[in-house]
N, C-alpha and C positions, 0 to 999 in steps of 0.2 A: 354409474361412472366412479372410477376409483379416485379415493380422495390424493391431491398434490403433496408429495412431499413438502415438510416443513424445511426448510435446508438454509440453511447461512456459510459466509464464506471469510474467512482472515486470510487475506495479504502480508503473511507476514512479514517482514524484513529484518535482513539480520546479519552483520555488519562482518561479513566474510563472503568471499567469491575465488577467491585465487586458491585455496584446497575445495576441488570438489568434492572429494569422499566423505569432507566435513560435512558440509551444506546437505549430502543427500543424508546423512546420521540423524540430523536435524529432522528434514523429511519425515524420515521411518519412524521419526520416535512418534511424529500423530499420529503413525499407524496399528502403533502395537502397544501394547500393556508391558507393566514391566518382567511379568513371566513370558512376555513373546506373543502376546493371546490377541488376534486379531482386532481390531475396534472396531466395532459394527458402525452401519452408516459415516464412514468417514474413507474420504481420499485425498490424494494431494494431484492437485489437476495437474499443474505447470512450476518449474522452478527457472527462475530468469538470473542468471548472474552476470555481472558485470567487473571482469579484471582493475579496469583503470577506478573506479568506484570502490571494488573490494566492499560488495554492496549485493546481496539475492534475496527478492522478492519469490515468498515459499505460500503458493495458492492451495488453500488448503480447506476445503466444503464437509461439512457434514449436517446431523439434523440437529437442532438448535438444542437439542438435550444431548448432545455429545460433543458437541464443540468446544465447551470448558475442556474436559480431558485431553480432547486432542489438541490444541495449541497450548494448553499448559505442560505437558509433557518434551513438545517440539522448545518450548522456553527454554524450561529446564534443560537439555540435553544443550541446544545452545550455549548459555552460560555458563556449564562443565566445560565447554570446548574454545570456546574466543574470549579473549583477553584481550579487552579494551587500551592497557597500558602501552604492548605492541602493534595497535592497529594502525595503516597506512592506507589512505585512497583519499580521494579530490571530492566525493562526494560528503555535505555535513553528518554527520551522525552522532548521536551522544551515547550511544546503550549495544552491547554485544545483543542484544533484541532492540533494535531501534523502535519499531514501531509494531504495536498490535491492534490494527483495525479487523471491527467486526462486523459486518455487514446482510442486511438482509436479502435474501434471492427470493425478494417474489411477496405477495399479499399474506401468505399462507403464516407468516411470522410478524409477531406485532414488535415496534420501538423498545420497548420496556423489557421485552424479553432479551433483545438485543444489550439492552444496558445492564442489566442483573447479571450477564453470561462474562462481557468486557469485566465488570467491577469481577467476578469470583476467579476471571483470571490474575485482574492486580495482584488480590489480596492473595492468591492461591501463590502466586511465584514469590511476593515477599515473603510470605509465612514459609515456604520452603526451600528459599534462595537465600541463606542469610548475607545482606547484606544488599540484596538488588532494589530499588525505588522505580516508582511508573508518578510520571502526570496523567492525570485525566483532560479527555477532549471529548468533542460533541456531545454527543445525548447522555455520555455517562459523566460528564461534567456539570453537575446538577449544582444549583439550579440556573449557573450563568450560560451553560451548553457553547462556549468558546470553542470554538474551529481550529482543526491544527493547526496552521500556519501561526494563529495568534497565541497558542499554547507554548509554540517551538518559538517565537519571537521572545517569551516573559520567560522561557526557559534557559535561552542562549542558545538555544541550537542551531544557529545559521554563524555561530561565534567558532574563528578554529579554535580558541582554546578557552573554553566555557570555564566558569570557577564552581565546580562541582560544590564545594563545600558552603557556597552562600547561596545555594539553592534550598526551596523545603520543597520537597516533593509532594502530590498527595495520600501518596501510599507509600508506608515504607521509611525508612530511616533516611539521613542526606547521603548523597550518591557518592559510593565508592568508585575508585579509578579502577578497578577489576571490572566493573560489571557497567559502570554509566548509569544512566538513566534511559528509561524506555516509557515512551510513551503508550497509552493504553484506551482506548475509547469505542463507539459504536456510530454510527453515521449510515446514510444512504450511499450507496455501493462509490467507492471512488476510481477513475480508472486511469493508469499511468501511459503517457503516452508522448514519447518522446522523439524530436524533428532533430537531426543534423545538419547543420551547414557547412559550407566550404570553406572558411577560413579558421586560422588561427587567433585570428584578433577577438578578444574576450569581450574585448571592450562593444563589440559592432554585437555578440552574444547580450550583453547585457540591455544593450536600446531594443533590441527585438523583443528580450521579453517582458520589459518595461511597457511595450505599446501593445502586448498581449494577453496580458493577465487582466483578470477579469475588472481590478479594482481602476484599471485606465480607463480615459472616456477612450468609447469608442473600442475596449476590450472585449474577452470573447467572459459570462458569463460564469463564473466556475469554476477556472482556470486558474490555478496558480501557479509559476513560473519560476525556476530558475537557469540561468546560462554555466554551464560547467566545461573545462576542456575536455578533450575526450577523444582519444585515438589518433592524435593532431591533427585536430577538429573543435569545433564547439556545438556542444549539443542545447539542445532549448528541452528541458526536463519538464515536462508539467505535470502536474497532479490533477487531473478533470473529475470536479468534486458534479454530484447531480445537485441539481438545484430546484427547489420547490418552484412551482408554479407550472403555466402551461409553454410548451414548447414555442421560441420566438418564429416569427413567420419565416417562409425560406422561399422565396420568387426565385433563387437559381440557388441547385446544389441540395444534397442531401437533406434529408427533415433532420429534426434533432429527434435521436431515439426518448422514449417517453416510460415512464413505469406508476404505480400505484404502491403506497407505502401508508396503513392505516386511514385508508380514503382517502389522502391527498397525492394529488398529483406532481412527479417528480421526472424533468430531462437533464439530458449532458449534452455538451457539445461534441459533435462526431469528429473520429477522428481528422476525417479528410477534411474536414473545415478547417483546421487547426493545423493541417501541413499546408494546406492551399494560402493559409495567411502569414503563416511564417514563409512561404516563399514569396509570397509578393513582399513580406516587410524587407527579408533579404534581400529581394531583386533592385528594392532602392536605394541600398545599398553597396549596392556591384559585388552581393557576392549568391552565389548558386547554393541549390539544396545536395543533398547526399546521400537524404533516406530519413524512414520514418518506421520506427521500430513500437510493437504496441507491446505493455510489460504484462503480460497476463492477456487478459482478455476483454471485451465489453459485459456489462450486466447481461444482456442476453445471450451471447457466448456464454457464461458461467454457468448460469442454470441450466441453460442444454445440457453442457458438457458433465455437469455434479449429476444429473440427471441420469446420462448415459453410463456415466462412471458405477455409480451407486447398485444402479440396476443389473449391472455386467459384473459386480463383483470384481472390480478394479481397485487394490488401492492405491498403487504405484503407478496412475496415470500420466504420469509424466515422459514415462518411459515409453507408452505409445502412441503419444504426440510426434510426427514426425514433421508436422508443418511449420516451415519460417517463416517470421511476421515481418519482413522487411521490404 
């Protein structure tokens, strides 16, 4: 039996949507070397943008000995092209590369290998970027392993106007207004998956996702939340982080999908649990849903797809993706 591809996956985000041409420049540069020269084992699965955000999440797989190259190169070309100083959208962001998660697809790739790959891109983009700074989060945030949300909390990044200059980064000089700050880490696969409601009231946004995120009693596991306007709408953004342990019991409604990561056991909350509760929190509310948009894909969607990609000799997989996720 042929051995599993080793394969990992960055999410990355990067704080431009409204020039397409940009965002796919971005893309290509994980595809190619700087003579043009294919990069072996590496695709870009799906590119998700978002106008009122001004915000694209750029899904981007390869084997864990090539993924340094290819999102450091996708950094790089980024932060040639977006400037922070100019940026406009409703979603927070601190860095023309907001965020670089690295993520494992599968057993076949161990934690550490994940952490060593996140740290070579930090260092690899400040040493080559002068002037860009990264925090570190989860597993490459040694040895306190702090979770984004509490990185982007001590950072300001939920702040619309963060004081870049009384920040220390951990990589990197203090953050210039060209480039921001980009956060940088390794973690078990996180998946974006975001519910729309019917109204305009922020505020009726905000109590929803206050009784959703995981840190409520009575929250969904995992789940961290925010409420943004959006298309005059309010969207409920979540980031569905996996979480160690065994899958919570399910008497009605889908299981929670399960994975294995250095012998321990790792679930997320599924998507439709997480539209079915935001409509009922909505419903008590008197206001209806709109739709439920998934940004990328689930952990096992990913691997199939880096799988099929990889094998096929795809690297602009994006482009034959023709399925809506709404």
């Amino acid at each position: 039996m042929a051995s599993r591809r080793r394969l990992v996956a960055c999410l990355l985000n990067v704080s431009e949507a409204r020039r397409k041409d940009l965002v796919e420049n971005v893309a290509r540069a994980a595809l190619y070397d700087a003579e043009g020269g294919k990069r072996e084992e590496t695709a870009v699965l799906n590119i998700f943008s978002d106008h009122d955000y001004n915000r694209s999440v750029i899904t981007i797989v390869a084997s864990v000995d090539s993924i340094r190259d290819a999102v450091l190169s996708a950094c790089q070309k980024a932060c040639a092209l977006i400037d922070m100083r100019s940026h406009t959208g409703v979603h927070p962001c601190m860095g023309a590369v907001d965020l670089v998660p690295i993520y494992p697809l599968g057993e076949e790739v161990g934690v550490e290998e994940c952490v060593q790959q996140a740290l070579a891109v930090a260092r690899g983009l400040t040493e080559t970027v002068r002037g860009t700074s990264a925090f570190l989060f989860g597993w490459a945030d040694s040895p306190q392993q702090r979770g984004l949300a509490q990185r982007r909390k001590e950072m300001g990044w939920f702040s619309k106007t963060p004081d870049l200059q009384a920040l220390r980064p951990d990589v990197g000089p203090p953050p210039q207004k060209r480039y921001g700050l980009t956060g940088v880490g390794a973690s078990p696969y996180v998946m974006n998956c975001n519910v729309t409601i019917d109204t305009q009231a922020i505020a009726i946004g905000h109590s929803v996702a206050a009784a959703i995120r995981g840190s409520a009693p009575g929250g969904l596991p995992g789940v961290q939340v925010l409420a943004l306007p959006h298309e005059g709408a309010v969207e409920i953004a979540c980031n569905v982080e996996s979480v160690e342990g065994a899958p919570p019991g399910h008497p009605a409604g889908r299981p929670w999908p399960s994975f294995v990561l250095d012998g321990r056991p790792y679930c997320h909350a599924p998507a439709e649990l997480i539209t079915a509760r935001v409509a009922e929190l909505a419903a008590r509310r008197g206001v209806g849903l709109k739709g439920t948009a998934l940004v990328g894909f689930t952990p096992q969607e990913c691997r199939g797809l880096a799988e099929q990609a990889l094998s096929e000799g795809i690297g602009e997989f994006w482009k034959e993706q023709r399925r809506i996720r709404m």
